[in-house]
NUKOL-659865 format. One record per residue (C-alpha): residue in one letter; residue number from 1; x, y, z. Coordinates in steps of 0.2 Angstrom, whole numbers, plus 2048, in hexadecimal, padded with zeros to 3 digits. Each point is the difference from the previous one (the first is absolute). Layout:
 bagu kollum   x   y   z
    A    NUM   X   Y   Z
...
# end
This chain:
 bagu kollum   x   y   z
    X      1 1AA F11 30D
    X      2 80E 802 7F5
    X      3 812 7FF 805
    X      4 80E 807 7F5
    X      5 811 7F4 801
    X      6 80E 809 808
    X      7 7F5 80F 806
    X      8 7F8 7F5 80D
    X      9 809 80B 80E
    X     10 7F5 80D 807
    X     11 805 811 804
    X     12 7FE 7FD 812
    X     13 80B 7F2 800
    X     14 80C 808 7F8
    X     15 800 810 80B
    X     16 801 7F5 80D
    X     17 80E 7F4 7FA
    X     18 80A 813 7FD
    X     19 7FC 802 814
    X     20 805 7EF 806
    X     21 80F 7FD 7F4
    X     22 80D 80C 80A
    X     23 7FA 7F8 80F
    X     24 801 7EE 7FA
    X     25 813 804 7F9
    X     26 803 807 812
    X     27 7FC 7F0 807
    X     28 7F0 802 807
    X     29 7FA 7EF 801
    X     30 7ED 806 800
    X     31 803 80B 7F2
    X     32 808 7F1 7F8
    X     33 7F1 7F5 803
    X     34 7F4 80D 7F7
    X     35 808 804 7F4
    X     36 803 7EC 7FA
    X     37 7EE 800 801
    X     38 7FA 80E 7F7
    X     39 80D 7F8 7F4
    X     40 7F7 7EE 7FE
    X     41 7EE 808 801
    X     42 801 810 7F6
    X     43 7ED 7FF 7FA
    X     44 7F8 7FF 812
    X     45 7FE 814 801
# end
């Protein structure tokens, strides 16, 4: 299986991110936790 560099995040990921993001800059502390994950493991999904 083939991954392209700096296309590695999946759309998934990214949807998600777009979701948790306004949370995380609210200062939702679980929305801050997921989204520094989905940030340092973008290729699990």
């Amino acid at each position: 299986m083939q991954q392209s560099r700096g296309k590695g995040i999946n759309r998934n990921v990214a949807k998600a991110i777009e979701i948790i993001k306004p949370l995380a800059e609210l200062g939702d502390s679980k929305a801050q936790e997921n989204l520094k994950w989905y940030v340092e493991h973008p290729n699990q999904y």
